[in-house]
BAMINU-766566 format. One record per residue: residue in one letter; x, y, z of N, C-alpha, C in turn. Coordinates in steps of 0.1 Angstrom, whole numbers, plus 2048, in hexadecimal, padded with zeros to 3 digits. Last residue first. Layout:
AXYZXYZXYZ ...
! end
This chain:
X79C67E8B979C67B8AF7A367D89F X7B266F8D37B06788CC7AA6758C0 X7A86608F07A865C8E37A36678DC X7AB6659137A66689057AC6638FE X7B165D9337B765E92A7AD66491D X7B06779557AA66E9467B266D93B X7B86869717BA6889637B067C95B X7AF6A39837A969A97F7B2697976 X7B16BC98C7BC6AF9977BB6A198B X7B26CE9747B66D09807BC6C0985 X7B16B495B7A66C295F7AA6C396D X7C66A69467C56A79517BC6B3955 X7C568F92F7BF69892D7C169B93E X7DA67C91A7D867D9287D368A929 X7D86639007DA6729067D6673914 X7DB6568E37D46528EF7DF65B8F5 X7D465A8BE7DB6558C47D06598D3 X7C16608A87C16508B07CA64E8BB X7D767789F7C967289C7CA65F8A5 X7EE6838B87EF67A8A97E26768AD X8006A28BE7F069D8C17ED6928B5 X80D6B48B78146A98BB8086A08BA X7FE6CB8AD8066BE8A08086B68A8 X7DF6CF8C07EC6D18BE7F66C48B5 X7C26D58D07C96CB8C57D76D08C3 X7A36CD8E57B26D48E27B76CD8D8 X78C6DC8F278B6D98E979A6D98E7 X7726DA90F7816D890C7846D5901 X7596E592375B6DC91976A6E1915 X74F6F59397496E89387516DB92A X75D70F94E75B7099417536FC942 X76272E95975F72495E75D71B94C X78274394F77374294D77173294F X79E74394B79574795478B74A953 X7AE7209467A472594579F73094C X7CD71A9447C471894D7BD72694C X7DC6FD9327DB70F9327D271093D X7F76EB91D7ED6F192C7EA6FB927 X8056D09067FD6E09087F86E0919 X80F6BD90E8126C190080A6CF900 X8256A992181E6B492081F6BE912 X82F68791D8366939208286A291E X82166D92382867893082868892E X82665D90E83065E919832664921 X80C66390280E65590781A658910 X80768990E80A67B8FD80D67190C X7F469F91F80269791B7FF690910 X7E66C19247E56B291D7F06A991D X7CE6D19447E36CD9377D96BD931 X7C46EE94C7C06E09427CE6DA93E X7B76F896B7C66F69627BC6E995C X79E70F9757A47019757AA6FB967 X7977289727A67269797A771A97F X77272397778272E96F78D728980 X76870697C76E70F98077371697A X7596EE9687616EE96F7646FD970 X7406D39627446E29667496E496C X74E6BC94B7456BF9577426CD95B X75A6B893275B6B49417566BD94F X7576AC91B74E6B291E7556AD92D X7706AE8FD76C6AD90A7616AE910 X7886AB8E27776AF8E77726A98F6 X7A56A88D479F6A48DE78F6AC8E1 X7B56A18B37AA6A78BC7A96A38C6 X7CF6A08A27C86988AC7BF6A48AF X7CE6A78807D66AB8897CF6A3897 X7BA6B086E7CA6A98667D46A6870 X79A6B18707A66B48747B26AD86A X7776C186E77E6B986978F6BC86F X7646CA8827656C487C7686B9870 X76D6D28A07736D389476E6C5890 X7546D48B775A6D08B67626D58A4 X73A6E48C973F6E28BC7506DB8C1 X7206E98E572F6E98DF72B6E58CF X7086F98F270D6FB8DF7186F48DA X7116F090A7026F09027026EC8F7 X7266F09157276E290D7196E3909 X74070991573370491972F6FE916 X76470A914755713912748709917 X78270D90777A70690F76E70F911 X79D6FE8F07957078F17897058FF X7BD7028DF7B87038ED7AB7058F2 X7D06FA8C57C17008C97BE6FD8D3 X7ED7028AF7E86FC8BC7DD7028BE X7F26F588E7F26FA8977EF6F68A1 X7DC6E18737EC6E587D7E56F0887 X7C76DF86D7CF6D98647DC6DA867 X7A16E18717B16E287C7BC6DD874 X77F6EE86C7926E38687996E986E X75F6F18667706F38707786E4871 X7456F885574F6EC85A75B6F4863 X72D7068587316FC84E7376F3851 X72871686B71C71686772070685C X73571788A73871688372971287C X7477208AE73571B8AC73972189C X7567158CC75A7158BD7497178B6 X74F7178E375B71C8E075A71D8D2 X72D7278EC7347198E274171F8E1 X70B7308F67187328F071C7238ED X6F47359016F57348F57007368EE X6FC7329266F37389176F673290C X71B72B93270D734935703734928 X73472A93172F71E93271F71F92E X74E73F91F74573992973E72F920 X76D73A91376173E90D75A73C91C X78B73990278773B90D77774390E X7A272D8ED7987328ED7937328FC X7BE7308DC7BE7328E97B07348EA X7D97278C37CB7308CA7C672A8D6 X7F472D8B57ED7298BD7E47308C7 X7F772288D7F872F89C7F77278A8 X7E97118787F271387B7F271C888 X7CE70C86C7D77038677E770D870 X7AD70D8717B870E8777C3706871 X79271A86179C71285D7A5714865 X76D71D86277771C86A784715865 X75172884A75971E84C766722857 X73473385573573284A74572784C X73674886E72A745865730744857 X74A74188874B74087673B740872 X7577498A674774689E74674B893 X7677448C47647438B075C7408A9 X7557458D67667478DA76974E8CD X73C7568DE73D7498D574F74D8DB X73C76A8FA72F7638F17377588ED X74976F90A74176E91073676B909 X77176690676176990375776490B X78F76790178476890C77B773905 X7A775F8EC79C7648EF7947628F9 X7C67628E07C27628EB7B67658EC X7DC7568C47CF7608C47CB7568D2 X7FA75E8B17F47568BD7E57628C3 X80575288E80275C89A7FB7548A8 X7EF7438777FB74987D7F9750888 X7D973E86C7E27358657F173686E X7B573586D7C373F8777CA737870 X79874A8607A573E85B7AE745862 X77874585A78474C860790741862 X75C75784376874C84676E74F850 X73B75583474675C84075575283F X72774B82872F74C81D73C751828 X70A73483071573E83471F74082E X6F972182E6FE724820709734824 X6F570183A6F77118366FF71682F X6EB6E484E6EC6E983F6EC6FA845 X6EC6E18716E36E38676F36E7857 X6F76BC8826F96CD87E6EC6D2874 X6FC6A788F6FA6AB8806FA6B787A X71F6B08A270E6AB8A070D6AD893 X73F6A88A572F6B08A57276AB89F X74C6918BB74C6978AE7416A08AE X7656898D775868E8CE7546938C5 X77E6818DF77967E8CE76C6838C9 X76D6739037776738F77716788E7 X74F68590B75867790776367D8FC X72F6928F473B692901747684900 X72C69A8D572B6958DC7326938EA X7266BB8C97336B78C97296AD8D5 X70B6CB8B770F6C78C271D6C18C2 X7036E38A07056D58A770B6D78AE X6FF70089B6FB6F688F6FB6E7897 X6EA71E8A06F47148A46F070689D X6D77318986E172A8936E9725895 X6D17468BA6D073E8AE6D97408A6 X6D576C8BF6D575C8C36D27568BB X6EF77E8B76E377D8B86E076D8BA X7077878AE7037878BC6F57848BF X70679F88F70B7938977077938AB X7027B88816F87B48906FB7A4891 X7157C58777117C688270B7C0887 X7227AE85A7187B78617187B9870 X73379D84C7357AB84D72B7B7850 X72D78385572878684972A797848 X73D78186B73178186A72A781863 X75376D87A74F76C86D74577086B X76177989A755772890755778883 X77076D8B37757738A976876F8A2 X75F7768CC76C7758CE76E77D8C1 X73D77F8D37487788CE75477C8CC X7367938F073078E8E673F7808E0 X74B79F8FC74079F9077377938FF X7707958FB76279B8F67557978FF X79679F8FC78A79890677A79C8FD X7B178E8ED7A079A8EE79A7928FA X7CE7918E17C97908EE7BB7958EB X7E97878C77D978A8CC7D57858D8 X80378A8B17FF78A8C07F27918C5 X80578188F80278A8988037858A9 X7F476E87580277487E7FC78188A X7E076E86A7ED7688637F676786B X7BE7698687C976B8717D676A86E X7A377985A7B076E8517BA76F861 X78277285578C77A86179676F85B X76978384677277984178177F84C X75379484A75078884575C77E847 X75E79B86975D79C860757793859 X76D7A488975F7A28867627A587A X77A79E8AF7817A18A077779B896 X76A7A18C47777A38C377E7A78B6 X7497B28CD7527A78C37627AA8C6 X7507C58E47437B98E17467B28D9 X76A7C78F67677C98E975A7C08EB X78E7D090577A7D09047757D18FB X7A27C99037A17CA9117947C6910 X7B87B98EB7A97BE8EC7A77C18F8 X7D57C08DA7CE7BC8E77BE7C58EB X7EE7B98C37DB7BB8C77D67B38D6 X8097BC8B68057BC8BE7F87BE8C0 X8127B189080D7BB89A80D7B38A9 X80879E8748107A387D80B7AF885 X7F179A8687FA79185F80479186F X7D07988637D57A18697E179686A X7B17A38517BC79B8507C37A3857 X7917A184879B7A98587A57A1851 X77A7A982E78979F83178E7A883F X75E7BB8347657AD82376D7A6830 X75C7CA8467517C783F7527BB836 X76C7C986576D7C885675F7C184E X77A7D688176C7CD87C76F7D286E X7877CD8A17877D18907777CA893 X7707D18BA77E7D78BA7817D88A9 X7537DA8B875D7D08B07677D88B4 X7467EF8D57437E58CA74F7DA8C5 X7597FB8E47497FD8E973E7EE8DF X7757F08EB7717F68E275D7F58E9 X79A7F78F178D7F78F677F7FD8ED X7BA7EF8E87AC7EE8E47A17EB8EE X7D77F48D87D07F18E87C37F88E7 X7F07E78C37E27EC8C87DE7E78D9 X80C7E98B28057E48BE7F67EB8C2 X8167E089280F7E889C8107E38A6 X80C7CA8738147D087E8117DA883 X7F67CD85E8067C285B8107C5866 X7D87C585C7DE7CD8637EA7C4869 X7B87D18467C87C88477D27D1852 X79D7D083C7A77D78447AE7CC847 X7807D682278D7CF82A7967D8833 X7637EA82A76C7E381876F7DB821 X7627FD83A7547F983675B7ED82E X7767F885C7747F984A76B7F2842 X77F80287A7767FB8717757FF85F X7887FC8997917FD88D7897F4882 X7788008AD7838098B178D80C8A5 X7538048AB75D7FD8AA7698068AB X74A81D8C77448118BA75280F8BA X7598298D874A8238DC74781A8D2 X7798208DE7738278D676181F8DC X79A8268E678E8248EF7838298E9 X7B881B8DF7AB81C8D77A181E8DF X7DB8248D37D18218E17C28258DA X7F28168C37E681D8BF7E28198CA X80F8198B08098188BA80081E8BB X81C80988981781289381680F8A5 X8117FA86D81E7FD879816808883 X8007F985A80E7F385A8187F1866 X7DF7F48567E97F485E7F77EF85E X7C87FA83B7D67FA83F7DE7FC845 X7AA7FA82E7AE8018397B87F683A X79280581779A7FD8207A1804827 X77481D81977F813811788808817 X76D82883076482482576C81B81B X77F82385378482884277782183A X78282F86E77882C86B77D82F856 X78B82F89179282E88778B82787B X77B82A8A67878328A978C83889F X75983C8A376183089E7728388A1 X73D8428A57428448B275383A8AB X72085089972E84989973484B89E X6FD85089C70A85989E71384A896 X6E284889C6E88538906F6857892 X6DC83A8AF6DE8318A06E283B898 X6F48408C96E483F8C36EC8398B7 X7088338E37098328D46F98368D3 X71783D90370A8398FF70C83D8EB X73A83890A72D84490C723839900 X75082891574282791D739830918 X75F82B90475982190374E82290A X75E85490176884290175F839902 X76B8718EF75F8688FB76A8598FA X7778838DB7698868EA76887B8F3 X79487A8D37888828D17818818DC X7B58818C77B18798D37A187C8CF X7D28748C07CC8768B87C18718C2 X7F88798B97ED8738C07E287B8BD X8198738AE80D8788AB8028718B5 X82F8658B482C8728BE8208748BA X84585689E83C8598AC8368638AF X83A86787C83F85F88883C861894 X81986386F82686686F82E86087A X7FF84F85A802854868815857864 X7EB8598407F98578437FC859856 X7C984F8317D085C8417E0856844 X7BC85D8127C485081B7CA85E82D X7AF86B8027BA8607FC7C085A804 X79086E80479886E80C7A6867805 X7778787F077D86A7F178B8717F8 X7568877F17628877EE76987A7F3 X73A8807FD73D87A7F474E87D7EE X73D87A82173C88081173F87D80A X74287283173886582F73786F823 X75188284475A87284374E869839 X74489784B74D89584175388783D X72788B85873589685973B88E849 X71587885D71388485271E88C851 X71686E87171B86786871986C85D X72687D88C71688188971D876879 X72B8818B372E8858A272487F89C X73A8698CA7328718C57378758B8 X75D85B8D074A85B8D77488698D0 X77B84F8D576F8538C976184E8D0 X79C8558DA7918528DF7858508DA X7BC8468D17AF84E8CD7A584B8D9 X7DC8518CE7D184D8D77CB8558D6 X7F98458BA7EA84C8BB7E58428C6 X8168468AA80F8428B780184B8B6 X82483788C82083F8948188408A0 X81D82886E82482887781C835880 X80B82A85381781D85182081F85E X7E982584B7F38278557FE81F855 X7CE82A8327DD8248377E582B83C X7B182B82A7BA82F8317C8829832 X79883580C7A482C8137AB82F81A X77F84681278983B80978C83480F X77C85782777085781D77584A811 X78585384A78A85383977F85082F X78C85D86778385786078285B84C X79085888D796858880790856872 X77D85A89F78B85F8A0792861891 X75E86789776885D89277685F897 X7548808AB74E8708A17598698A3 X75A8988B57538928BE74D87F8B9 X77F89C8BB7768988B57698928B6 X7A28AA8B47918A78C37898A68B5 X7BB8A08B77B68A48AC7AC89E8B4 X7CA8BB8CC7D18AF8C67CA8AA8BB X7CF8DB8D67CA8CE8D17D58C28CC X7C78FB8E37D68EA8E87CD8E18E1 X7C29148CC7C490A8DA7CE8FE8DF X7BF9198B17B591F8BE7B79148CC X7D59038A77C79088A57C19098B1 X7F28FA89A7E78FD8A57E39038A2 X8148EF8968098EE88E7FD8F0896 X83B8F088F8298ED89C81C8F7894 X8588E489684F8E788C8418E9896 X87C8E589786E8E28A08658E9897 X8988D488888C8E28898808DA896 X8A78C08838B08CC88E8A68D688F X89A8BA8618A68B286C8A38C1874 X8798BF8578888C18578948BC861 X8628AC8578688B685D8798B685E X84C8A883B8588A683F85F8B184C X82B89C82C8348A78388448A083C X81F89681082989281583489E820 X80288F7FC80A89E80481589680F X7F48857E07F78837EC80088E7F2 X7DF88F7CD7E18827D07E88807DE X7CA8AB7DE7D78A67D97D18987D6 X7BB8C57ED7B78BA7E27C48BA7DF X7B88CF8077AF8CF8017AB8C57F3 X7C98D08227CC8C98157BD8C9812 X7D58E883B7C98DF8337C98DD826 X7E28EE85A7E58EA8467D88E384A X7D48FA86C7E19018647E38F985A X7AE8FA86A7BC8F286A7CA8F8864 X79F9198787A190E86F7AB906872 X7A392F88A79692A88479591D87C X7B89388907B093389B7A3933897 X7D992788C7CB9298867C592E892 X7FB9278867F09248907E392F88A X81B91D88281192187B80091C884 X83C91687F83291A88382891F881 X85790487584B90E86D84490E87C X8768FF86787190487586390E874 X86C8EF8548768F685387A8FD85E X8548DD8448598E284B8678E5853 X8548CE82285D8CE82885B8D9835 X83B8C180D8418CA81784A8C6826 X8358B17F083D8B57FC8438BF805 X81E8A87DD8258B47E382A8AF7F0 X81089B7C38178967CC81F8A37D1 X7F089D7AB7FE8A47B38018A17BD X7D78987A37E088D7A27F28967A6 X7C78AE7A87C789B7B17D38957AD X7D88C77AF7D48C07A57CE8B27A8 X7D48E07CC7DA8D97C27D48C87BC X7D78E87E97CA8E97DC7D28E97D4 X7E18EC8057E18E77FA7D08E47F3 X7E490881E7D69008167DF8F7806 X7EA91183D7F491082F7E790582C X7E192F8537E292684B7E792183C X7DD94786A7E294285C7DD93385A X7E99528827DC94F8807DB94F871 X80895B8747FF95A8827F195B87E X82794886E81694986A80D94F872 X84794486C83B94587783294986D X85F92F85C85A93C85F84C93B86B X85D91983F86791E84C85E92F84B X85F90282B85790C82C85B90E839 X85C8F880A86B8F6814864906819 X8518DD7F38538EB7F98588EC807 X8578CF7D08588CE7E18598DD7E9 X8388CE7C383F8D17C68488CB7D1 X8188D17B28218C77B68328CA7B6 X8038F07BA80A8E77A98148DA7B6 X7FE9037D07F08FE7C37F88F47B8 X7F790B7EA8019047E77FB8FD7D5 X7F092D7FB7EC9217F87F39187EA X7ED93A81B7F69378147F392980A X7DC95682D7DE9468287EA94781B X7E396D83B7EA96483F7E6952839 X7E39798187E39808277E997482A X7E79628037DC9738047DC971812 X7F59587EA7FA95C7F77EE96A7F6 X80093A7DB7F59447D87F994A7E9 X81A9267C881992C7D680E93A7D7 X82192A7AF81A91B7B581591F7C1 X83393A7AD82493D7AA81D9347AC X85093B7C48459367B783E93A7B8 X85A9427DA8629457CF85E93B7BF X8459567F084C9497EB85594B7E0 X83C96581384596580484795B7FF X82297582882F96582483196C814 X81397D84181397E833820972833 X81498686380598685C80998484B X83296F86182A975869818975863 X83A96484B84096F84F83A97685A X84694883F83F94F84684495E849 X85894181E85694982A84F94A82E X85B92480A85792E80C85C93481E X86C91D7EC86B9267FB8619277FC X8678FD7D986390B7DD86990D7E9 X88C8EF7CD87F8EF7D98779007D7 X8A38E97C88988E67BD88D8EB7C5 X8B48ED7DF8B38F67D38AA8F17C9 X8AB8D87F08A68E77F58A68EE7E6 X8A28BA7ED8AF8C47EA8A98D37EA X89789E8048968AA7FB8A08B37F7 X88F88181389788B80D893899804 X87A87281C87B880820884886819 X86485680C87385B80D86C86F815 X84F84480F85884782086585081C X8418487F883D84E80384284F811 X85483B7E985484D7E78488527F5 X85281F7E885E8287EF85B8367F4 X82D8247F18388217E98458257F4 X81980F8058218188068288177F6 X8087F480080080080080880D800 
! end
């Protein structure tokens, strides 16, 4: 999504516009450069090389769509007290550089940072962030603002550290059906390369009407709704993600896991395949049962025609849920990472709950939850174990051994459980296992 030319800073001053602040007026040394009192405006594709004070001013690009401009601040200052000191009105793309050994500063009527009563962040296209630190907050605003016009945003560039990025409210304020409340909100897709990002948003914290992909970062996520949420594809390759709060954890038609380090906690489902709508969480469609005993398999199930997917292939994913752990409307593929499911016992839940099928073809899967709805995988390339053991306690230890002893997974559950779903490579189909629940152990027959 980056070119070279979007991470280069260099510049050569002598091919470059001047320009001067000068206080109430400025000087340049082009016609490219329009200058009436304290605005200053940037109209052709250039590099420009801009040093001086501004008072109650501003610098406006208006130039060609398809012009790339660079500006270079130079030791600039420049403060509004009615508007934004730069405002890009129309480019392809605009490229801030701050010069080596300068301090630069940019304000409007006050101490800000970027307040907001909607969307912390919000792109009429496409967004892509390739680094930088932000903490958003997002409550209130109106879905009529700017972010829903018909103009097309070319994207939001995060810079280096330091930037942050805060608005009105946080998870706890009350959502109507007319507002948006989103940390970070792109109509097109949406591109995480890098970065640090604190999220305490009322609706989702990181959402795109299209896809979102997110190839590295750390996040720290409190969300009122979906921590992500993706209309098409989430795919998330690398990074750090830790969910503190979220009604869904991570919500799309199609959740790709490739990599990464994942912590959520959700009030609703963990990770779900929704069909890339909101109103997941709703009761019914559960499809079968998983028999108790050794090897259990699932029930007959119903037929569907769910088109959703979710595929872990990498990385390590941690869930505590208060609805489904994993809930595919439509197909589940584990072939590699290791996951970690942690679900209640209570209601209309299920560690695993699937409309088609779920396959296991590697990796490691840990999962424990309620034996109403269980599910089981079903299909594997790898040993299964399925359980129904009883009702047991948060913070009673599960380990598994092989025929000699040795210990091939533990973890200990903090949410009370009724059922135990585990698999891992070492784990041989048919072979005979030592399943230990706190004091208890038993052997099993993996399926």
């Amino acid at each position: 999504m980056f070119t070279d030319r979007d991470y280069e800073t260099a510049y050569e001053e002598s091919g470059s516009v001047l320009i001067q602040l000068e206080g109430s007026t400025a000087s340049a040394s082009s016609d490219s450069v329009q200058i009436s009192g304290t605005t200053v405006t940037l109209t052709e594709e250039a590099v420009y090389v801009i040093s001086g004070t501004l008072d109650d001013g501003m610098i406006i690009v208006n130039a060609p769509d398809t012009a790339k401009l660079q500006l270079v601040f130079n030791g600039v200052s420049i403060s509004s007290s009615t508007s934004a000191a730069l405002y890009v009105q129309e480019a392809d793309k605009v490229f801030v550089t701050l010069a080596d050994g300068t301090e630069n500063t940019l304000s409007n009527g006050g101490t800000f940072d970027l307040e907001a009563e909607g969307d912390g962040i919000s792109a009429g296209s496409t967004m892509q962030i390739s680094d930088g630190s932000f903490g958003i907050l997002a409550g209130g605003g109106s879905e009529n603002g700017s972010s829903e016009s018909s103009e097309s945003w070319g994207g939001f560039r995060g810079g280096g550290p330091g930037r942050v990025i805060e608005t009105a409210a946080a998870s706890e304020t009350e959502e109507d059906s007319s507002t948006s409340m989103k940390g970070m909100k792109a109509a097109g897709s949406l591109t995480i390369t890098g970065g640090s990002f604190s999220i305490d948003s009322a609706d989702d914290s990181v959402h795109s009407n299209a896809s979102a992909a997110v190839n590295g970062g750390t996040f720290e996520i409190a969300s009122g709704d979906d921590a992500f949420h993706a209309d098409d594809t989430l795919t998330i390759t690398a990074g750090t993600v830790n969910i503190s709060e979220s009604y869904e954890g991570l919500e799309a038609t199609h959740v790709d896991i490739q990599g990464g380090d994942i912590t959520l906690t959700a009030s609703d489902d963990g990770v779900n395949a929704a069909g890339g709508t909101d109103a997941s969480g709703t009761e019914g469609g559960r499809d079968g049962m998983f028999g108790g005993g050794p090897g259990g398999n699932p029930g007959g199930g119903m037929s569907a025609s769910s088109d959703g997917s979710i595929s872990i292939s990498g990385g390590t994913l941690y869930v505590t849920a208060s609805g489904d752990g994993i809930d595919a409307n439509g197909t589940l593929t584990i072939s590699g990472g290791y996951t970690v499911v942690t679900g209640p016992t209570q209601g209309d839940t299920a560690t695993l709950d699937y409309d088609v099928s779920a396959a296991i073809t590697g990796g490691t899967f840990i999962g424990t939850g309620g034996a109403g709805m269980a599910q089981t995988f079903s299909d594997s390339e790898q040993g299964v174990v399925s359980l129904s053991v009883g009702n047991q306690s948060a913070g009673t230890t599960i380990s598994l051994a092989d025929q000699e002893g040795n210990t091939l997974l533990s973890c200990t559950p903090a949410l009370e459980y009724a059922v135990v779903i585990l698999s891992c490579p070492e784990l041989v189909s048919g072979g005979i296992c030592t399943v230990t629940i706190g004091e208890t152990s038993q052997e099993a027959e993996a399926a």
